[in-house]
C-alpha positions, 0 to 999 in steps of 0.5 A: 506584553503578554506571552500568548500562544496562538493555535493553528490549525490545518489540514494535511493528507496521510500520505504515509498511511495511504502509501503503505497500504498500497505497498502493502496490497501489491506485496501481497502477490508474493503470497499468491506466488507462493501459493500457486508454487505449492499449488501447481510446482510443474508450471510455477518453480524457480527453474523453468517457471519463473516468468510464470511466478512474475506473472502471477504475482504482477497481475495479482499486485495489480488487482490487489492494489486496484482493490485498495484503491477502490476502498481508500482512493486518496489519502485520509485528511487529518486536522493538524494543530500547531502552537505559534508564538 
């Protein structure tokens, strides 16, 4: 009886990298939010201009993670190789 390991191998998609990419993309509204509070404080402030803030930084997340999924439409494939017994 011999102690042979067999080596499988198969093919999963990244999910995590892909999906944190994404979250990564559309987070980056806040910044754009941010920058159009310094930019422009009289339409874009925590007071009367809040919905204009989520606006911008819903279109922005939007088109950020359009840009994403232009580059990295679906998940990256990798070779996974597991030992059985």
């Amino acid at each position: 009886m011999s102690n042979t390991i067999k080596m499988i191998r198969r093919r999963a998609f990244c999910w995590r990298t892909w999906l944190h990419g994404l979250i990564g993309a559309f987070i980056q509204s806040g910044a754009t939010a941010v920058s159009a509070m310094i930019l422009d404080p009289q339409k874009f402030n925590l007071n009367e201009g809040l919905a204009n803030i989520g606006k911008l930084a819903l279109v922005s997340g939007i088109i950020g993670a359009a840009l994403y999924l232009k580059t990295s439409p679906v998940p990256a494939e990798e070779t996974i190789e597991e030992a059985q017994p």
